[in-house]
TIPA-644340 format. One line per 2 residues: their letters; for each residue x, y, z of C-alpha. Coordinates in steps of 0.05 Angstrom, whole numbers, padded with zeros to 5 digits. Layout:
<pts>
a) X/Y/Z ~ ...
</pts>
This chain:
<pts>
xx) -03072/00364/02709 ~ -03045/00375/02783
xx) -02993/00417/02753 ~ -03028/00464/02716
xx) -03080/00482/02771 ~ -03021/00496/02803
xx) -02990/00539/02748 ~ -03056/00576/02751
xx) -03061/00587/02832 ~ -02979/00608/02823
xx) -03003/00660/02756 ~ -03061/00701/02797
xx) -03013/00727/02842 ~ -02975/00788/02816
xx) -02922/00783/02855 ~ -02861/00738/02832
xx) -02876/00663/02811 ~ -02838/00595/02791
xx) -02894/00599/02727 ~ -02869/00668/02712
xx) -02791/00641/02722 ~ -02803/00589/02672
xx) -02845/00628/02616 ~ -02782/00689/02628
xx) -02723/00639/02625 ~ -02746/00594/02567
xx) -02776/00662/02521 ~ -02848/00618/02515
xx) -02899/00658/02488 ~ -02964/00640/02534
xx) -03024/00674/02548 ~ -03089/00661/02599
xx) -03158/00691/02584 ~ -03224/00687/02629
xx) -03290/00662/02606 ~ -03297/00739/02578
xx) -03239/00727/02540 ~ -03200/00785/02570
xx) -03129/00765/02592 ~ -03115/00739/02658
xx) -03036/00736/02647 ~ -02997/00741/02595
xx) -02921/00713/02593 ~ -02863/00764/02584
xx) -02846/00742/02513 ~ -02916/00758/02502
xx) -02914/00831/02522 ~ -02853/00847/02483
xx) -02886/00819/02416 ~ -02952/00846/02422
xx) -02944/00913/02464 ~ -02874/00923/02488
xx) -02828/00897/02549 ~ -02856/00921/02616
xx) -02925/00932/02589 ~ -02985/00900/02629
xx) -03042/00871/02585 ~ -03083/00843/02639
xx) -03157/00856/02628 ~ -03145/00873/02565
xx) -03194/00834/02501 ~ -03152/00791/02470
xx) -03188/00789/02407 ~ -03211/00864/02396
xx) -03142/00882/02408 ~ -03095/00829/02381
xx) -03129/00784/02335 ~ -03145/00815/02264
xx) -03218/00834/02243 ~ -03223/00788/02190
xx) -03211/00731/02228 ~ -03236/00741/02295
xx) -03302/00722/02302 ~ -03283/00646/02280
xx) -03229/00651/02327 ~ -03275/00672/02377
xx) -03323/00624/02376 ~ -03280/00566/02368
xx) -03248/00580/02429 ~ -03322/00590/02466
xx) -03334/00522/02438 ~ -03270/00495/02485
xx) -03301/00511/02537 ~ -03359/00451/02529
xx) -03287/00403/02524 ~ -03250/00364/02585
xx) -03184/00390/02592 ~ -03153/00339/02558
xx) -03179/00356/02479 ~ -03135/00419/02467
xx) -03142/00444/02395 ~ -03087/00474/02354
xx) -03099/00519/02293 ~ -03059/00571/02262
xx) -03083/00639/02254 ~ -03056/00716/02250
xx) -03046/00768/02306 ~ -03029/00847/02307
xx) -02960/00851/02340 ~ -02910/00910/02342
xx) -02883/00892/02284 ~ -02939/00885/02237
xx) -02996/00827/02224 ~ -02952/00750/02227
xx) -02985/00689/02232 ~ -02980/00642/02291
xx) -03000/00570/02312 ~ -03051/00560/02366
xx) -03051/00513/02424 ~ -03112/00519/02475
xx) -03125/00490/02533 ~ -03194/00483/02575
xx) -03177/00492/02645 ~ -03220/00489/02700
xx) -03204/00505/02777 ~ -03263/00459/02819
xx) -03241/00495/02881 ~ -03266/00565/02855
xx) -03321/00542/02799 ~ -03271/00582/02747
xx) -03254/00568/02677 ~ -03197/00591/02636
xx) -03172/00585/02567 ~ -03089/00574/02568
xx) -03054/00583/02495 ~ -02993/00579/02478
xx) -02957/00613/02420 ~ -02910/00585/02363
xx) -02891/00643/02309 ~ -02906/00598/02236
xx) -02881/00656/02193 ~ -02810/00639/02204
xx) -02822/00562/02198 ~ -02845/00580/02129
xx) -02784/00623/02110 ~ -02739/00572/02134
xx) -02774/00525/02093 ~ -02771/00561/02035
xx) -02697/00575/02043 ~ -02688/00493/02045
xx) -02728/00488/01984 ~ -02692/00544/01940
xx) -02638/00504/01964 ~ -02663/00436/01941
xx) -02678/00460/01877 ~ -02602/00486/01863
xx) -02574/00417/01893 ~ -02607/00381/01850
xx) -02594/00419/01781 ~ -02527/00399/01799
xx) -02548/00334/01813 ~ -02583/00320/01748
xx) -02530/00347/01704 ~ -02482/00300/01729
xx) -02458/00256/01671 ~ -02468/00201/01702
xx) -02522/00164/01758 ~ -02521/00176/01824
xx) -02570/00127/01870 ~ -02586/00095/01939
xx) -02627/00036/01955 ~ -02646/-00005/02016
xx) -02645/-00084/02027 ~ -02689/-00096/01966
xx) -02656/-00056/01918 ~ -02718/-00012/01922
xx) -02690/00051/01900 ~ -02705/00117/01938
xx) -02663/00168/01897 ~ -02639/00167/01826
xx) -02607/00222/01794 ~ -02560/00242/01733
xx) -02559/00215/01658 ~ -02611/00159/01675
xx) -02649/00153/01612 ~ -02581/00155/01567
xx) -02549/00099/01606 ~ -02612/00061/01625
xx) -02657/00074/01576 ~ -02715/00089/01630
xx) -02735/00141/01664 ~ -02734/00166/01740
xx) -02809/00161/01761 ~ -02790/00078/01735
xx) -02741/00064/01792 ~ -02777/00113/01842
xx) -02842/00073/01827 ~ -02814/00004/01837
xx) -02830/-00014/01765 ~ -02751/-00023/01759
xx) -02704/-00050/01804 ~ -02616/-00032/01791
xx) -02623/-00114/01792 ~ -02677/-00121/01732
xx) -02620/-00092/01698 ~ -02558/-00128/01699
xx) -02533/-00177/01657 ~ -02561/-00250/01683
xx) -02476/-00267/01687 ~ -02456/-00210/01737
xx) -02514/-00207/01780 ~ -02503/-00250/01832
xx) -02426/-00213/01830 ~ -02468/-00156/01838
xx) -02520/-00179/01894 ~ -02454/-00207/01934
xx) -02422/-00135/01934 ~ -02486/-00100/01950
xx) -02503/-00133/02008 ~ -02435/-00117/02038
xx) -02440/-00046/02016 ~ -02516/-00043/02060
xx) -02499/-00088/02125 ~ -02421/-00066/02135
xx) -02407/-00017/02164 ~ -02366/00033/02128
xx) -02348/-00012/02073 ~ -02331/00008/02001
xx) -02321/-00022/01942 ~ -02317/-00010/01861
xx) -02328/-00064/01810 ~ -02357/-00069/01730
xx) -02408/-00094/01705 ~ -02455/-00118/01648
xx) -02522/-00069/01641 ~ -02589/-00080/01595
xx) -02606/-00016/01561 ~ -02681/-00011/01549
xx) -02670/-00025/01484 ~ -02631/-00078/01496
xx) -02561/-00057/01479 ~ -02507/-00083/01529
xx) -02476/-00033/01568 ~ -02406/-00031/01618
xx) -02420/00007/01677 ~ -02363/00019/01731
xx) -02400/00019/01792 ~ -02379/00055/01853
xx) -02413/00036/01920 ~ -02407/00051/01996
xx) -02450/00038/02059 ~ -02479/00100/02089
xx) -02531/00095/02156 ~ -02596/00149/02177
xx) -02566/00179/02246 ~ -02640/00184/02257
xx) -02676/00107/02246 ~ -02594/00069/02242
xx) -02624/00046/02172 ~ -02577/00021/02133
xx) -02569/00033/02057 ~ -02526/00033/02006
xx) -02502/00089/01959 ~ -02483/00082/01887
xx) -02439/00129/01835 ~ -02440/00090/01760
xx) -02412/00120/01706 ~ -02414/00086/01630
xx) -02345/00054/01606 ~ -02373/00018/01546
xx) -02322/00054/01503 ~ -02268/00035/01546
xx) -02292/-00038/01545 ~ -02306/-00038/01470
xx) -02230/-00011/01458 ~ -02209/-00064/01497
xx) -02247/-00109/01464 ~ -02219/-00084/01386
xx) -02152/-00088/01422 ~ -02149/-00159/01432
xx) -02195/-00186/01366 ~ -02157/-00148/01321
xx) -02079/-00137/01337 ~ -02062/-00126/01266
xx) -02095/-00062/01256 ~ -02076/-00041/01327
xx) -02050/00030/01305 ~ -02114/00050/01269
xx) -02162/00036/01319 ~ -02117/00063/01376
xx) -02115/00126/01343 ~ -02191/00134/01346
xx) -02203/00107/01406 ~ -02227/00158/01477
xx) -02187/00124/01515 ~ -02103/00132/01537
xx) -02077/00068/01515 ~ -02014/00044/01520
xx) -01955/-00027/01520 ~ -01897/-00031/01569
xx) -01851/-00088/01556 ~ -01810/-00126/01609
xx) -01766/-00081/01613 ~ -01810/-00027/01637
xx) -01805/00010/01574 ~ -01861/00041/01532
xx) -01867/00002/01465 ~ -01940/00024/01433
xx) -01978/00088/01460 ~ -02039/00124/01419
xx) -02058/00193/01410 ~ -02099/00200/01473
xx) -02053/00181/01515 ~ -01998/00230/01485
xx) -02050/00288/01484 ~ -02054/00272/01561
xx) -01986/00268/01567 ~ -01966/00324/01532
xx) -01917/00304/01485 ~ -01908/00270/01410
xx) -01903/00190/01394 ~ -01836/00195/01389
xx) -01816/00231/01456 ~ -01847/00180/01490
xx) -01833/00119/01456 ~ -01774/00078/01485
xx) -01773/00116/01544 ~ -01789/00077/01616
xx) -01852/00086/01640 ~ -01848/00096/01711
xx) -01786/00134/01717 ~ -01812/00189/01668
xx) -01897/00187/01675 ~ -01898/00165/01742
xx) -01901/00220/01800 ~ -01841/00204/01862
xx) -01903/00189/01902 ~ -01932/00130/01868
xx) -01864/00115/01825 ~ -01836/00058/01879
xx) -01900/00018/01896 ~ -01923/00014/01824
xx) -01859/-00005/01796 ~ -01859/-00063/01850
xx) -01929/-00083/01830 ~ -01908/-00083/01759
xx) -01855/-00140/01774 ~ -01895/-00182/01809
xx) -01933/-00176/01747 ~ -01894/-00198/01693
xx) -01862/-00247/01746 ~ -01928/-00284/01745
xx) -01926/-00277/01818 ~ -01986/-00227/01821
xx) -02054/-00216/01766 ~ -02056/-00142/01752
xx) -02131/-00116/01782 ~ -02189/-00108/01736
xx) -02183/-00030/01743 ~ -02134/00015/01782
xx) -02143/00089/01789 ~ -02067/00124/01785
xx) -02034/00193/01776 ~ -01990/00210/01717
xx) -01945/00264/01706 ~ -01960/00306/01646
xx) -01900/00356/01603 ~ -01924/00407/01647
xx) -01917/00382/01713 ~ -01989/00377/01722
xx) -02015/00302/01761 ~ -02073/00273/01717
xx) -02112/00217/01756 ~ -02125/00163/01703
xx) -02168/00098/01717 ~ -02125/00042/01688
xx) -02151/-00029/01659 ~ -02089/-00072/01647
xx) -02077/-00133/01608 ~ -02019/-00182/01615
xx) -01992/-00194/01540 ~ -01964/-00271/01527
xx) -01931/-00298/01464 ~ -01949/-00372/01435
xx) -01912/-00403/01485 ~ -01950/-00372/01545
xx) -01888/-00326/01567 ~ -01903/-00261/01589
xx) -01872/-00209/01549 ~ -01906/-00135/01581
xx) -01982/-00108/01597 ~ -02023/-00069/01555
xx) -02070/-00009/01582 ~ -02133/00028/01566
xx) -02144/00082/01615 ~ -02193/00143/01624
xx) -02169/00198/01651 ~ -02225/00219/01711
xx) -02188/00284/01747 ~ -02251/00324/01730
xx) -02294/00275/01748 ~ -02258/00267/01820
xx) -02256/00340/01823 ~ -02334/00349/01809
xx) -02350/00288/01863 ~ -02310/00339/01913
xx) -02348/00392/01893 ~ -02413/00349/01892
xx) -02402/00344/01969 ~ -02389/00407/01972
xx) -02449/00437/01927 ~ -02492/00449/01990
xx) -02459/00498/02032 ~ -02419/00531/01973
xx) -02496/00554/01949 ~ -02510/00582/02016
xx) -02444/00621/02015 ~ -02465/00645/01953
xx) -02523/00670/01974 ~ -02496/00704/02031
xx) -02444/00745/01997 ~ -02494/00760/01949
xx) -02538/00792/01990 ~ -02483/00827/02036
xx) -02462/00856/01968 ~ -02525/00883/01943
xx) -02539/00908/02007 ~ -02468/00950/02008
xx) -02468/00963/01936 ~ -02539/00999/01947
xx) -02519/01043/02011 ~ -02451/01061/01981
xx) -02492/01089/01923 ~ -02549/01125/01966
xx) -02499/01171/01991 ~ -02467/01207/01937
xx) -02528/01203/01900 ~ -02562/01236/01953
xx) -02514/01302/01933 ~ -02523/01299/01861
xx) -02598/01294/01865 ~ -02606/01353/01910
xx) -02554/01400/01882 ~ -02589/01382/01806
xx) -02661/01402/01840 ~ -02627/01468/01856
xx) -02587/01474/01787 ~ -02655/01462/01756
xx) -02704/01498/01801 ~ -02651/01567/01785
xx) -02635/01569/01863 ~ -02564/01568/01847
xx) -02577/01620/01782 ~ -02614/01621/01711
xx) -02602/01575/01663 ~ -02606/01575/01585
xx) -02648/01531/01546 ~ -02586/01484/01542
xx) -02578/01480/01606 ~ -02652/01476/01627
xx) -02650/01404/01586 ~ -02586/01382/01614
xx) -02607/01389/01687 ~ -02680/01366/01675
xx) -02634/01300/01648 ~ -02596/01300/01707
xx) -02652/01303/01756 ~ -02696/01259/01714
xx) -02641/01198/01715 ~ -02619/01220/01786
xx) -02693/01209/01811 ~ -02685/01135/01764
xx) -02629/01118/01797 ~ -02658/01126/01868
xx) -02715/01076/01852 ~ -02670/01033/01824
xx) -02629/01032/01892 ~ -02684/01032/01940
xx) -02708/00972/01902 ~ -02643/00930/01914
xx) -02640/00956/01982 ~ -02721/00928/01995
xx) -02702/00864/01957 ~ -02651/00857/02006
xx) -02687/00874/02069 ~ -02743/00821/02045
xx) -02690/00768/02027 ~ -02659/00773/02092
xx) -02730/00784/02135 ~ -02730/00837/02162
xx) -02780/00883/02129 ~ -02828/00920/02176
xx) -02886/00953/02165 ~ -02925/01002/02198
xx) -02995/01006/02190 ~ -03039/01069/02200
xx) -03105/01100/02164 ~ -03083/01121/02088
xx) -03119/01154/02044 ~ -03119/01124/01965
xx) -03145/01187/01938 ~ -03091/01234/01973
xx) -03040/01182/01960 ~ -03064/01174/01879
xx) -03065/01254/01884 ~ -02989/01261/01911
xx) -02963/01205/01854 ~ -02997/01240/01801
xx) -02976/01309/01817 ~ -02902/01280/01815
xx) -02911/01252/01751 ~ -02939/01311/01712
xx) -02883/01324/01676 ~ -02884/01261/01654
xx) -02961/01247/01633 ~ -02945/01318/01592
xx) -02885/01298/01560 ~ -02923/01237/01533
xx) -02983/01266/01523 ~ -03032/01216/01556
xx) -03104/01232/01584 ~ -03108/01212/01657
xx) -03181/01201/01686 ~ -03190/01195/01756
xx) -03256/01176/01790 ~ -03244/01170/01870
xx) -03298/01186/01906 ~ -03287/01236/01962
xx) -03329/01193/02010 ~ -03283/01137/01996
xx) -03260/01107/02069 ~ -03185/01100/02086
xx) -03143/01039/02078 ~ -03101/01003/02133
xx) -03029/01012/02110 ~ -02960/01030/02108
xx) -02954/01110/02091 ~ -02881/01095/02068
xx) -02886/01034/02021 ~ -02961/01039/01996
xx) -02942/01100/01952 ~ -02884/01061/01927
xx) -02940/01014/01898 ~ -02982/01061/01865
xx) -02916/01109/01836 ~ -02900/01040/01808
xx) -02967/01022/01779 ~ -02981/01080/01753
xx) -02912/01103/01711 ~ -02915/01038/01683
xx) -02980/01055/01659 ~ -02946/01119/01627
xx) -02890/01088/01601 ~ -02925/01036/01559
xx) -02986/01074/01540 ~ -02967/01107/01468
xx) -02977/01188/01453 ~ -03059/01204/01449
xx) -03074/01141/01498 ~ -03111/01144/01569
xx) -03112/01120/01628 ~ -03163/01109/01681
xx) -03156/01103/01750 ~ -03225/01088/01788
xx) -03229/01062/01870 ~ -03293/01032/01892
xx) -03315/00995/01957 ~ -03321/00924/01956
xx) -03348/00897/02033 ~ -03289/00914/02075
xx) -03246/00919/02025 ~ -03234/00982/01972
xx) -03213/00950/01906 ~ -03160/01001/01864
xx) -03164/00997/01783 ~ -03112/01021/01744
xx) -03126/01009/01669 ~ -03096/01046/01615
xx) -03091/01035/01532 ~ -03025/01012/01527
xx) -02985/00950/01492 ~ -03011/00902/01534
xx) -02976/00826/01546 ~ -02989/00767/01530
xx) -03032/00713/01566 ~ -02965/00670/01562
xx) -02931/00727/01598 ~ -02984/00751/01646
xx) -02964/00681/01697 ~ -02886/00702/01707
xx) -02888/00776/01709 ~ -02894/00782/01791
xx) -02829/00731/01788 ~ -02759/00765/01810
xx) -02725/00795/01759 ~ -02775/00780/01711
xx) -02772/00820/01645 ~ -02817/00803/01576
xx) -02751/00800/01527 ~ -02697/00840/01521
xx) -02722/00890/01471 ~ -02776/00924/01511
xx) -02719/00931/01572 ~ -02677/00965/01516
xx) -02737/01012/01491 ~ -02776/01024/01554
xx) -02712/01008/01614 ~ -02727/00966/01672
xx) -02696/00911/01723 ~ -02758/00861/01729
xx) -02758/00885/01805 ~ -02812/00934/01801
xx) -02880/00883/01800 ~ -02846/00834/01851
xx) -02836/00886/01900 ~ -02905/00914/01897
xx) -02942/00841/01912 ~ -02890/00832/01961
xx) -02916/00895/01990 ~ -02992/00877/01979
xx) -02984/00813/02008 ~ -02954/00848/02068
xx) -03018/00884/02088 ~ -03066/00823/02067
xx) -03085/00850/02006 ~ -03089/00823/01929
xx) -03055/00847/01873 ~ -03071/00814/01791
xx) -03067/00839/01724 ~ -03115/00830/01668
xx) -03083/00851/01594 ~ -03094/00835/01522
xx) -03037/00857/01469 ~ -03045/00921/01436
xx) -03105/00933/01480 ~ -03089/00949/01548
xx) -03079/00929/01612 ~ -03107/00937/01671
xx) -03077/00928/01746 ~ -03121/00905/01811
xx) -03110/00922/01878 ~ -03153/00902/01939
xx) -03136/00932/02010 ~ -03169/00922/02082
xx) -03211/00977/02100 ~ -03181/01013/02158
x) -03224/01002/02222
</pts>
């Protein structure tokens, strides 16, 4: 408390201060008021927002200046109310304010001070801009949503789970593998452990609670899993410990992907050696016998599709010498002898590279058996193996996924945004010399001529508000539109769009009846972009409204707002459509875009526009009736 009566005494003098120091050097924005609520001080940060760098504000009303009309009286008086509070109970709220730059929305924190010594009271609030919170936050979310559509077309199940096995995130082909759903491991109703077989699960447990209290470790193993329905299901499963950086909670992460084929070939393998060729043939996996001496005896279809050659290229040739790549050729070959030596028991599965026809490595997960006659002697191993280089290459890309979207999006935007400029400036010549073609500045024209330029100029002026639409969509997308708000008249404006599509209403023969009252007050908005809105509004109206229709435009005053109808007798949409057509890109189906042209920009940008100057924009329609367009706009004060 000390130290802000001190920031206070330090504040009323307008020479330099340590207060001022620290509000300049850390950009806070801070502002005092008196009991009048004029402003006592007001932090440097401050001025350059609100007025501009250098400018004084002292004595100025903070809320008839700075806080918006149709909030300020509740502002108002809840700040009067802090002044029946100790100067401990600050409140915090958020709430708009009129800066340079247009109308954003801040977060509130006021404090009560009092100063005993001189029987004053002040109110101290400090600043947090929310608008950019929120577009950072949306940015994450757009984000999230792409991660996991990735996620959950992964083939197979990707989860992490604490101590208990409680499971915090499941993802991938749960219900094909499982049998359940998501929301029945997220909920607790089902636990990985309710699932495996009674046999493997204290393997399972054993492995698990490694994978959560070591640190760093990893480890791979198969297992028996209880499909809802109660099939019996092979899973490989994949897990590694992984720690928050924020709470040092430890957890354990989980990649399982369905080898019940591969188990099940297995399986025929052994049970059934005399018709060894025919199921081989149809089974999904590579399989394959090498013999003592290293040589390849038995090898199926698979595994010579993989390979890349025919049966008979490959039988009797040595494995490792010819499939093996030089890098993993020595060590495996060694492992193999310890093998057939008895001297080592080949592991349950072994992930390896092979070396195709082509010279391409293949990553293959092996399973290998040792093969014995009747007298126990070992005569080779056979293998089943599935080859998983796409699935390594998608778990790279999986970690990946996140900052290869926001690369994406980058270019993406840095393209439309030179894409649209590169085309504004030649299209800047061709529209002007076709006005003067078609005007007969630069000498008469024929008929045929006439109709060629009035093409030209038509498509020329199409083109522009196609480009100024990407180049908006841009600005938006990156944050950076501004807006300027000054008094605007709706009738002048309706006027100016209506004259400039004459032509047009003509061509198409449409009645257009406008009822704006001459008395009508003037809206607060931007005299660049609100046109935009209505040019917009009202061609569409045009466009879809058949020969011999009409089309009514009618303002009228509504509190301190002026409500704008547009309503014409058009095709209409549908009330299935009516909920998506303010959405990005949005267009009804590909016919009408063929018949009528279009790029699904045109409604977004105008509610982005609305929203912009605390307005509302809606649409009310019925097929082969009509439709009809709201607007509501602040009354300019």
């Amino acid at each position: 408390m000390d130290i802000l009566h001190s920031l206070f005494k330090d504040l009323e003098n307008d020479t330099f201060s340590i207060a001022s120091f620290c509000f300049e050097v850390t950009g806070a924005m801070a502002v005092i008021l008196d009991k009048s609520m004029c402003i006592q001080y007001a932090s440097p940060r401050t001025s350059e927002i609100l007025a501009s760098r250098g400018i004084h504000l002292k004595g100025i009303d903070w809320f008839e200046v700075f806080v918006p009309a149709k909030v300020r009286d509740i502002i108002r008086d809840k700040c009067y109310s802090l002044f029946a509070e100790p100067f401990f109970s600050p409140i915090e709220f958020e709430s708009p304010l009129i800066t340079l730059y247009g109308e954003f929305s801040y977060i509130w924190k006021v404090y009560h001070v009092k100063i005993p010594e001189k029987g004053t009271s002040s109110l101290f609030i400090i600043l947090k801009d929310s608008s950019n919170l929120r577009y950072l936050a949306e940015q994450v979310r757009r984000m999230e949503e792409k991660y996991t559509c990735f996620i959950q077309n992964f083939k197979g199940i990707l989860f992490q789970a604490d101590h208990s096995f409680n499971i915090d995130f499941i993802a991938g082909d749960i219900q094909k593998i499982t049998g359940y759903e998501k929301e029945d491991f997220l909920s607790g109703k089902v636990k990985w452990t309710h699932l495996l077989h009674s046999d493997d699960l204290s393997s399972f447990i054993l492995h698990a609670q490694k994978a959560i209290h070591v640190s760093g470790y990893s480890c791979e193993y198969n297992y028996r899993l209880v499909h809802k329905d109660g099939q019996l299901k092979w899973v490989n499963i994949h897990m590694h410990n992984s720690c928050c950086r924020d709470s040092n909670h430890q957890f354990i992460q989980a990649i399982v992907y369905d080898i019940s084929n591969l188990k099940h070939t297995e399986e025929l393998l052994i049970k059934e050696k005399n018709k060894v060729h025919q199921y081989l043939d149809v089974a999904g996996s590579l399989i394959g016998v090498v013999n003592t001496d290293m040589e390849i005896t038995l090898v199926n279809k698979k595994a010579c599709e993989v390979l890349g050659y025919e049966e008979h290229e490959v039988l009797g040739k040595n494995w490792f010498d010819t499939f093996l790549p030089e890098k993993v050729r020595s060590i495996t070959k060694e492992n193999y002898k310890k093998i057939i030596s008895g001297e080592m028991t080949p592991p349950p599965f072994m992930e390896n590279y092979v070396l195709t026809r082509a010279g391409e490595e293949r990553l293959i997960l092996w399973h290998d058996v040792v093969l014995k006659d009747e007298s126990g002697r070992i005569i080779g191993t056979i293998s089943s193996g599935e080859d998983i280089t796409e699935r390594k290459k998608k778990e790279v890309e999986l970690a990946k996924a996140y900052e290869e979207l926001r690369s994406i999006d980058k270019m993406k935007d840095e393209f439309l945004s030179t894409l649209s400029h590169e085309l504004k400036t030649p299209l800047i010549s061709i529209k002007g010399y076709s006005e003067l073609l078609d005007e007969g500045v630069l000498g008469p024209l024929n008929t045929k001529q006439k109709k060629a330029t009035d093409a030209i100029v038509r498509n020329s002026v199409r083109l522009k508000r196609l480009i100024d639409s990407l180049l908006f969509l841009n600005i938006v997308n990156a944050g950076k539109a501004k807006y300027k708000f000054d008094p605007v008249s709706l009738k002048d404006t309706v006027d100016q769009v209506l004259n400039s599509l004459d032509s047009q209403i003509k061509q198409s023969r449409i009645k257009v009846h406008c009822n704006i009252p001459s008395s009508i007050p003037m809206v607060k908005a931007d005299q660049d972009y609100m046109p935009q809105v209505l040019l917009h509004i009202i061609e569409n109206s045009v466009k879809f409204t058949a020969a011999g229709g009409s089309i009514f435009i009618e303002v009228m005053r509504e509190s301190d707002r002026l409500h704008l109808q547009v309503k014409d007798t058009g095709i209409g949409i549908s009330q299935a459509q009516l909920g998506e057509i303010f959405k990005k890109f949005y267009q009804i189906d590909g016919s009408m875009t063929r018949r009528y042209g279009g790029t699904g920009l045109g409604l977004y940008i105008c509610k982005t526009i609305i929203d912009a100057h605390g307005g509302q924009i809606w649409i009310e329609s019925e097929e082969h009736v009509g439709t009809t367009v709201h607007i509501t706009l602040p009354v300019y004060q």
